[in-house]
N, C-alpha and C positions, 0 to 999 in steps of 0.2 A: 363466976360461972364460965367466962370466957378462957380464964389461967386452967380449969380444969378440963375445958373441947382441949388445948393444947396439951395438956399434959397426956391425956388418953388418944390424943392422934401422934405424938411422938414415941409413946409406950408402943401404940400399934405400929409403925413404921419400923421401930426397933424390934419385934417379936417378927416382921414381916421379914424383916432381912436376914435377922439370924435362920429363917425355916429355910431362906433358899438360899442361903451359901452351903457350899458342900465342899470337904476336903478333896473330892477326887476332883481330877482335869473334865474338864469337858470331853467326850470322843464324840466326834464328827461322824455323821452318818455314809455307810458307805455309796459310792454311786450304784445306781440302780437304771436298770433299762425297763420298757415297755418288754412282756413277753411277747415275744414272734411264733405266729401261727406259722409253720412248715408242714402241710397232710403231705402223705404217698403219692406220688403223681402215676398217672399211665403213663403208656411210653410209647412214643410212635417208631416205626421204621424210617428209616433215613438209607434210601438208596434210587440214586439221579444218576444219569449217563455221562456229568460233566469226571465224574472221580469215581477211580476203577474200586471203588470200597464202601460197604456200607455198615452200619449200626444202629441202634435205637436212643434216642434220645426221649429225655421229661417230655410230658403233652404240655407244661408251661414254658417252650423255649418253643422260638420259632426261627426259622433258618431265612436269612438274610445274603445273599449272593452278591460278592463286588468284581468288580475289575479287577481284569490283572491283565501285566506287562508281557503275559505269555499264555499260548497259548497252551501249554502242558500243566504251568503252576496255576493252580485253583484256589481262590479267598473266597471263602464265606464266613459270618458270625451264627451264631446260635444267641439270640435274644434271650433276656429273660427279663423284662421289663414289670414282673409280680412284682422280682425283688431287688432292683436293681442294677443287674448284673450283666455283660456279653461277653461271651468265649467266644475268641479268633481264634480260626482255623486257617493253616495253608495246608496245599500238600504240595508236594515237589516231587518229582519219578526221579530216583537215582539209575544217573545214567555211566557213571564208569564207577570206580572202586573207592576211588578218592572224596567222592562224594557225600557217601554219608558219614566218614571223618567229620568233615569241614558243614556239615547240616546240623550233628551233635555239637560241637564246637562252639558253632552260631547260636545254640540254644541256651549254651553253655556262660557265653559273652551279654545275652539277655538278660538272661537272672543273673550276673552279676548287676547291673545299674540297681535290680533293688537291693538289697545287698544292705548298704544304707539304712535302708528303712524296718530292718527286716532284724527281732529278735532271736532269729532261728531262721534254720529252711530242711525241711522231715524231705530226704532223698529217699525214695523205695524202686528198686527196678520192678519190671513188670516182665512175664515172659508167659506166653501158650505157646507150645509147640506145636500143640494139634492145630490150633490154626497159623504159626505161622506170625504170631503180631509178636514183636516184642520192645522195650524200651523202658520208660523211668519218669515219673513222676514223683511234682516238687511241691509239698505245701511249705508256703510262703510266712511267717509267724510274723507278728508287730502288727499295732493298732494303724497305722501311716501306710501300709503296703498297700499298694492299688490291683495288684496281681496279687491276691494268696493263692493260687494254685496253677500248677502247668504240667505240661506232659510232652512228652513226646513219644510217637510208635511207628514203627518200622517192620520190615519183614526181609532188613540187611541186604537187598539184594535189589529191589525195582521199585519198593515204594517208599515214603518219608510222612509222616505228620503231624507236625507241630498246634500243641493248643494252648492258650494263657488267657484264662478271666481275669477279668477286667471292671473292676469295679467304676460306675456311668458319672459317681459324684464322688464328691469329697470323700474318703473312705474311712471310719470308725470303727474301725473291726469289731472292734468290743461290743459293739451294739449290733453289730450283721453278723455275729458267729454262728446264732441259728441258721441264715441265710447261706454262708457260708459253707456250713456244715450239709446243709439240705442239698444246693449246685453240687459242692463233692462228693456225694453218693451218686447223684445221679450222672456225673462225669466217668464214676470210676465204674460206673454201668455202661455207658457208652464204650469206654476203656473194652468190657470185659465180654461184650458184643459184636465186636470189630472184629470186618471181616475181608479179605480183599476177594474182590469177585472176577479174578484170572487165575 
């Protein structure tokens, strides 16, 4: 009795193995993210007396004001702590000709450091006549990049302004592309709302 539990638990272990081997490779599952909730946001006005120019910004960013070493050049952030993310802003008033050369330049010297990190970088100028704004923004491509996106707008002649989000933690793009995606609409809204107020 005993040689026959063996015989029928070897016969079973044998018919077990043969059903789960299989000719093909194993394929590994691919990575997968939590989907990201990103709704429409409203949009507030953004116009202070510190900076001759205003725009509308997301109602989930909030404006953050710092020091500066001058009293014409202006820093503030635009928060966005939903999704992790702040855009710094400066402005600078070009004050002779040479200037805003050496301010594109400077923006220019920027986005190279990520450069590095960066599988691509999507250049589009940007231009309104009618009001007057015009310059070029940068989306930044690679999972490692901490800035995917920048800008900068001008009106060639008196104003300058530089912007670059700034992702707040380690950055995984792949998993903040929603996030990503949502801040650069609503940037390229702000972009397309800018106004200078002289």
């Amino acid at each position: 009795m005993f040689g026959s539990t063996v015989k029928n638990m070897t016969l079973f272990c044998l018919i077990l193995f043969c059903i789960s081997c299989s000719s093909e490779p194993p394929i590994p599952k691919p990575k997968t993210y939590l989907r990201l909730d990103t709704p429409q946001p409203s949009y507030l006005q953004f116009s202070q007396k510190q900076v001759p120019f205003s725009f509308e910004y997301p109602d989930y960013g909030q404006i953050e004001w710092l020091k500066s070493n001058s009293a014409e050049n202006k820093w503030f952030n635009i928060v966005f702590d939903k999704y992790g993310f702040e855009a710094n802003v400066s402005y600078m008033p070009l004050k002779k000709k040479s200037d805003l050369a050496y301010m594109v330049n400077d923006c220019y010297t920027f986005l190279d450091r990520h450069k590095k990190f960066s599988s691509g970088i999507i250049e589009q100028e940007y231009s309104d006549k009618e009001a007057d704004v015009y310059g070029t923004t940068f989306a930044i491509k690679g999972t490692d990049v901490v800035s995917p996106y920048q800008f900068y707008l001008t009106d060639s002649s008196k104003h300058f302004i530089r912007l670059a989000l700034h992702c707040q933690s380690l950055p995984n793009n792949d998993s903040l592309s929603a996030f990503i995606k949502r801040i650069e609409t609503d940037l390229n809204h702000m972009i397309g709302t800018l106004r200078w107020n002289d």
